[in-house]
C-alpha positions as protocol buffer text, in pm:
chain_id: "A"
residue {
  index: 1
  type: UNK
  ca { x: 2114 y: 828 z: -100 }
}
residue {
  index: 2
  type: UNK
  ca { x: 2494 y: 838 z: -134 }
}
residue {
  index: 3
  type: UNK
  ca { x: 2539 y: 1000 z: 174 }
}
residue {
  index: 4
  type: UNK
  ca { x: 2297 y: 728 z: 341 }
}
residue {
  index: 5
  type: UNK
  ca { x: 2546 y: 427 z: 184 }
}
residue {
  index: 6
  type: UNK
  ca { x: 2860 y: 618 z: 345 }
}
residue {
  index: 7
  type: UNK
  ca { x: 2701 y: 731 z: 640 }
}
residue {
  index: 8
  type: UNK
  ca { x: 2917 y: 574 z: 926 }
}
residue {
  index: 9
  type: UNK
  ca { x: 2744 y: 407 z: 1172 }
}
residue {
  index: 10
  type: UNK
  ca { x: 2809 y: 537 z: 1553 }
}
residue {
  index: 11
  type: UNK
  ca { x: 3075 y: 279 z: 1522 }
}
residue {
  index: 12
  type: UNK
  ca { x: 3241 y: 447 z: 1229 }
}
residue {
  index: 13
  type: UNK
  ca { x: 3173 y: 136 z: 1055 }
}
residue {
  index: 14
  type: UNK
  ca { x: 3018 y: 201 z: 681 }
}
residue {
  index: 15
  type: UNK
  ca { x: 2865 y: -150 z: 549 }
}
residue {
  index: 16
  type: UNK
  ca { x: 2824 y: -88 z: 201 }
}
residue {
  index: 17
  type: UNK
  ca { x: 3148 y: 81 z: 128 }
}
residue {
  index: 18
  type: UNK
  ca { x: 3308 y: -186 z: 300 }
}
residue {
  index: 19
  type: UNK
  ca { x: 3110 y: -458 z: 116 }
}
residue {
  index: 20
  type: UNK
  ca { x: 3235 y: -313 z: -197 }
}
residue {
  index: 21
  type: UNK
  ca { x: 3586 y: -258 z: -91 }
}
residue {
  index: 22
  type: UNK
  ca { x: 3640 y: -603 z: -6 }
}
residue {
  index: 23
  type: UNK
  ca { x: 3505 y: -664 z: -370 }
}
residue {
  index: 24
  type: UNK
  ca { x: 3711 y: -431 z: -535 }
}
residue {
  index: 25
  type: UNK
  ca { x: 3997 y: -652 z: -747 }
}
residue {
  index: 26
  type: UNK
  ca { x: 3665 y: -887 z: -915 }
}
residue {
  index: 27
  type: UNK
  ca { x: 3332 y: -861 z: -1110 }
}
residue {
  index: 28
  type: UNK
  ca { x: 3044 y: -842 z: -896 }
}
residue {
  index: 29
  type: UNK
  ca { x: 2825 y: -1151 z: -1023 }
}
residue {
  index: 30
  type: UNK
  ca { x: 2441 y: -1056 z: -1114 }
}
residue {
  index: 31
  type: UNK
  ca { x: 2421 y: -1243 z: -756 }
}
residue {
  index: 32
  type: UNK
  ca { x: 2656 y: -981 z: -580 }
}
residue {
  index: 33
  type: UNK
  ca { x: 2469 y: -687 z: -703 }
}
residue {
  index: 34
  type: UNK
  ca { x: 2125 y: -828 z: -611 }
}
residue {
  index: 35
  type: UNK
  ca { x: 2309 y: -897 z: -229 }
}
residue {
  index: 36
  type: UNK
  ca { x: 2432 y: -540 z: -257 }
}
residue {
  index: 37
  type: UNK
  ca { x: 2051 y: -404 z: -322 }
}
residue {
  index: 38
  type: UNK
  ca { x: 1938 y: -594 z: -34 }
}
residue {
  index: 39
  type: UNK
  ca { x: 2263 y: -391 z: 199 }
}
residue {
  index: 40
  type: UNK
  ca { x: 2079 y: -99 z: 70 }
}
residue {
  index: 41
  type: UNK
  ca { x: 1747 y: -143 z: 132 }
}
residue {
  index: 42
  type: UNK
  ca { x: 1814 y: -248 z: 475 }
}
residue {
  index: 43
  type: UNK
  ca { x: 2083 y: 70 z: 525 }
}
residue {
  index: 44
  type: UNK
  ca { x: 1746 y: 292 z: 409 }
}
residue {
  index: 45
  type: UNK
  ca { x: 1502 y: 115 z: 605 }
}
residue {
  index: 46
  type: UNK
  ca { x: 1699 y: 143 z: 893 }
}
residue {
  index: 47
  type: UNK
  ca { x: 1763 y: 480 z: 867 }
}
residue {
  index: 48
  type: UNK
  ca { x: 1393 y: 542 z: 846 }
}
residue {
  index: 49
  type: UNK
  ca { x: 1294 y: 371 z: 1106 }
}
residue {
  index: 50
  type: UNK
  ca { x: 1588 y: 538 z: 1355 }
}
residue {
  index: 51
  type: UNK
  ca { x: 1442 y: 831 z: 1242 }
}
residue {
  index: 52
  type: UNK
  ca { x: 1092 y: 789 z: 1351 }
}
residue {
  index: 53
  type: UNK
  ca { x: 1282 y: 660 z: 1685 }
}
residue {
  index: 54
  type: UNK
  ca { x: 1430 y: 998 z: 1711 }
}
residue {
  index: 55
  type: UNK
  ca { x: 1062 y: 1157 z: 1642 }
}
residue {
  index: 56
  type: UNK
  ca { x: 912 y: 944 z: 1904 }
}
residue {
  index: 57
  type: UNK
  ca { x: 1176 y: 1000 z: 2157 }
}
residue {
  index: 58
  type: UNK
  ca { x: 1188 y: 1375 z: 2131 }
}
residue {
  index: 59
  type: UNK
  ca { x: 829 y: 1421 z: 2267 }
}
């Protein structure tokens, strides 16, 4: 999963380090960290779904 969170994008752009970068100097609130599962969930979901992309298009 780490590597998923880091991944960069095509982009080079890695959300979730970035969101927690920018966050880096103050507490994350029970509210951050609940905002930060949902970056995760979406980072895995996407990355499932690109994968069965990849799948499909390799037929």
């Amino acid at each position: 999963m780490q590597f998923l969170i880091y991944k960069p994008t095509e982009s080079g752009y890695q959300p979730a380090q970035k969101w927690l970068k920018d966050r880096k100097d103050r507490k994350l609130e029970f509210e951050d960290i609940l905002h930060y599962q949902k970056i995760i969930v979406a980072l895995s979901e996407t990355n499932r779904i690109m994968g069965e992309v990849d799948l499909v298009g390799g037929e």
